[in-house]
N, C-alpha and C positions, 0 to 999 in steps of 0.2 A: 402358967395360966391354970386356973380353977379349973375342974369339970363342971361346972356352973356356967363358967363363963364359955365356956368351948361351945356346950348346950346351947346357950340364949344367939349365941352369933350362928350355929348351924340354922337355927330358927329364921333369924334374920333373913339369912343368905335365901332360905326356902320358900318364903312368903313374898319377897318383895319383888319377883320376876310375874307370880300370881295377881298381885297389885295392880302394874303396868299393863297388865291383859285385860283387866275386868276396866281401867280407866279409857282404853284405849277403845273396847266396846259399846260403851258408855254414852264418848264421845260419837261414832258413827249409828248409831241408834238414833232415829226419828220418831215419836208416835205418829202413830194413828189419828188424823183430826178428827177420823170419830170414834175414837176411844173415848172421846168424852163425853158423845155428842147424848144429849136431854132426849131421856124418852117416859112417857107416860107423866106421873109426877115430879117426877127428877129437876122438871124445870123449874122448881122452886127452890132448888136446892144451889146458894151462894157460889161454891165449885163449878157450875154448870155453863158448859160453853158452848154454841150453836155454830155448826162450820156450813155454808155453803158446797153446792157438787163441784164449782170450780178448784176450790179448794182441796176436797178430795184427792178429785182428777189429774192437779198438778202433784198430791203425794203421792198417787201408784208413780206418774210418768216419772218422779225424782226415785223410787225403788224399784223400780224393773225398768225403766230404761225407755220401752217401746210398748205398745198393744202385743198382745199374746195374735200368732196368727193362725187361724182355723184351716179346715180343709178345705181344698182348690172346690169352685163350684161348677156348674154344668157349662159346657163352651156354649157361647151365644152362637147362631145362622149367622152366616155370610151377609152383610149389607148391600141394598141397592147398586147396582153399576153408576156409578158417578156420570154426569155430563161432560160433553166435549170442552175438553181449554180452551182456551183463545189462542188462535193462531199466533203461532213467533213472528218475529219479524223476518225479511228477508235477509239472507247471507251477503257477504260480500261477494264480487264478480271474481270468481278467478281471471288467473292470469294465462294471456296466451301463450301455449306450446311452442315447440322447436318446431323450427320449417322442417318439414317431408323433405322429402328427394324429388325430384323430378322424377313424372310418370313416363311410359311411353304412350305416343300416340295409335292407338287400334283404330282405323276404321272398318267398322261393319258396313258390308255389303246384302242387303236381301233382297232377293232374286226371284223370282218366280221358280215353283217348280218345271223341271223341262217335260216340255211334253212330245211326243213323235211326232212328227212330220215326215211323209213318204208318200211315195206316188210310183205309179207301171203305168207301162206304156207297152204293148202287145199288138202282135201281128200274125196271122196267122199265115202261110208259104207267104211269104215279102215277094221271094223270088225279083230282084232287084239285081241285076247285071251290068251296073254303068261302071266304068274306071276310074273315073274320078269325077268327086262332087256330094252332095248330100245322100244319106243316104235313109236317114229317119230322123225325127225328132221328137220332141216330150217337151212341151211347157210345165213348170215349174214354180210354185209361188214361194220364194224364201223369206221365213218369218224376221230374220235376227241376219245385221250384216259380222258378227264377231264369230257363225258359227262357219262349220265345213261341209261342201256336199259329197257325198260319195255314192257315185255312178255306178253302174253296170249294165254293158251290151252282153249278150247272152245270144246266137246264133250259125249259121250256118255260114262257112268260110270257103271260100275254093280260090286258088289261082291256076293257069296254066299258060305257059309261052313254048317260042320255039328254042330262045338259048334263057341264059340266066336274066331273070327279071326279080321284082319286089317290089311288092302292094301295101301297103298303110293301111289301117285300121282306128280314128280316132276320135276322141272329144271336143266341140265349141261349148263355148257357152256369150250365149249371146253374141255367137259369129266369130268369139274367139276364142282358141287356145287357152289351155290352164295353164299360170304361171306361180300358182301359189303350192307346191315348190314348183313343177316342171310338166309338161304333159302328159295327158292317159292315152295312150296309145297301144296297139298291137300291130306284130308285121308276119309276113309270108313270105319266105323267100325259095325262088325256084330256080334248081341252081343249071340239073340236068332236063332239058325237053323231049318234044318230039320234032322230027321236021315239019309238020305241019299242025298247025292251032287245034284242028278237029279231028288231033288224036287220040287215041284211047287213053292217054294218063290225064283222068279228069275227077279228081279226088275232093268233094264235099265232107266237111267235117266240123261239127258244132265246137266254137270259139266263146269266149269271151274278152272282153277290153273292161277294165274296171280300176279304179282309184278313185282319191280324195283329191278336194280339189278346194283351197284356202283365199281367202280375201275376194270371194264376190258376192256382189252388194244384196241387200233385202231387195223384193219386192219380186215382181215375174221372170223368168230366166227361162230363156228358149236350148234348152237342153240338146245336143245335136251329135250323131255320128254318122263321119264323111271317111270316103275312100279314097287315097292319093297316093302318089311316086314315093319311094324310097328315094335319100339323096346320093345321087349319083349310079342308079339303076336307074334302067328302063322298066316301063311299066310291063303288064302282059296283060291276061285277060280273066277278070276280077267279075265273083259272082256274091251273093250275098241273102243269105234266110232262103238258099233254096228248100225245098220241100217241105218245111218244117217252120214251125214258130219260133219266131222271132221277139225281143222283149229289151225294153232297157226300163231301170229301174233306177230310183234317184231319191234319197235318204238326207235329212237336216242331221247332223252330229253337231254336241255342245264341244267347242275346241280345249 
């Protein structure tokens, strides 16, 4: 091959990729629709084309795409508090629970607070020398039949015989015996004497008889201490609150 023809084909080779570039640009290239658009005189001129701003406005949006976007503006205030919605509707009912357990049964009891009740009954020398029989008494008003009384005699005791005797010391109530548990009692028993009654061993000496005394009924109760036989001794000779005072005293306890 020629250096002629080597030349004209380098040529070739170098131009024709330059071609395809500038055809290819060509192609993607839009004008302007107001690149032509009539201004002043112009409008007289055969070439001259008049484009609407629609027009335009669709050629930026087909070359860029979108609006250009500017800088963020000032944040607007908080709007009004809205008014209340309309109430929703009601739900459905659940469903009923697992049975509990069985409770237990408490019953409460309220009571009055308790209050004292008490009462003395005083004497001053009794001096009361019988053997047997009553020897003092104290009425009594109890409030409550559920509760208990507890007594006390408080005085002066003496026995004296010639051989071995024993004197009793005890509580009625209402003429009887306490059985709620057993009776309040005290005894004297004299075992050695003198041969005769109005001897010199004659020994006075302050006693008391006292206990609780369960299941008798509300209301007045003739409170009483009597003197009597031991069982199966003989009596002797029974003196009672000589010289001295004498007292029983009778108290409501809650049981």
């Amino acid at each position: 091959m020629s250096p002629l023809a080597v030349r004209l084909l380098l040529l070739a080779c170098l131009a024709l990729p330059l071609y395809a570039v500038e055809k290819v640009r060509s192609r993607g290239y839009r004008k302007d629709p107001d690149a032509d658009k009539c201004t002043g005189n112009d409008a007289e001129k055969p070439n001259c084309t008049r484009h609407s701003g629609e027009e335009r406005s669709a050629y930026l949006a087909n070359m860029y795409g979108s609006c250009l976007q500017g800088p963020a503006g000032t944040a607007g205030r908080d709007g009004n508090p809205g008014a209340n919605g309309i109430p929703g509707t009601p739900g459905i009912p659940g469903r009923d629970g697992l049975k509990g357990e069985k409770g237990e049964c408490v019953t409460e009891v309220f009571e009055e607070p308790w209050k004292p009740n008490y009462k003395q009954c005083a004497w001053n020398s009794l001096n009361y020398g019988i053997d047997l029989g009553k020897v003092a008494d104290c009425t009594f008003t109890k409030l409550r039949s559920d509760s208990a009384l507890r007594v006390l005699f408080s005085g002066s005791l003496r026995l004296k015989c010639k051989s071995a005797c024993c004197q009793r010391w005890y509580f009625t109530f209402n003429g009887a015996e306490c059985t709620g548990p057993l009776p309040i009692e005290s005894i004297i028993y004299l075992d050695q004497g003198s041969p005769e009654l109005n001897s010199t061993i004659n020994i006075h000496r302050t006693s008391s008889v006292e206990g609780l005394c369960e299941g008798v009924k509300a209301g007045l109760v003739d409170v009483a201490v009597w003197v009597g036989t031991c069982a199966d001794y003989p009596r002797g000779d029974a003196s009672t609150g000589w010289n001295s005072v004498s007292r029983i005293i009778i108290e409501e306890l809650p049981k």
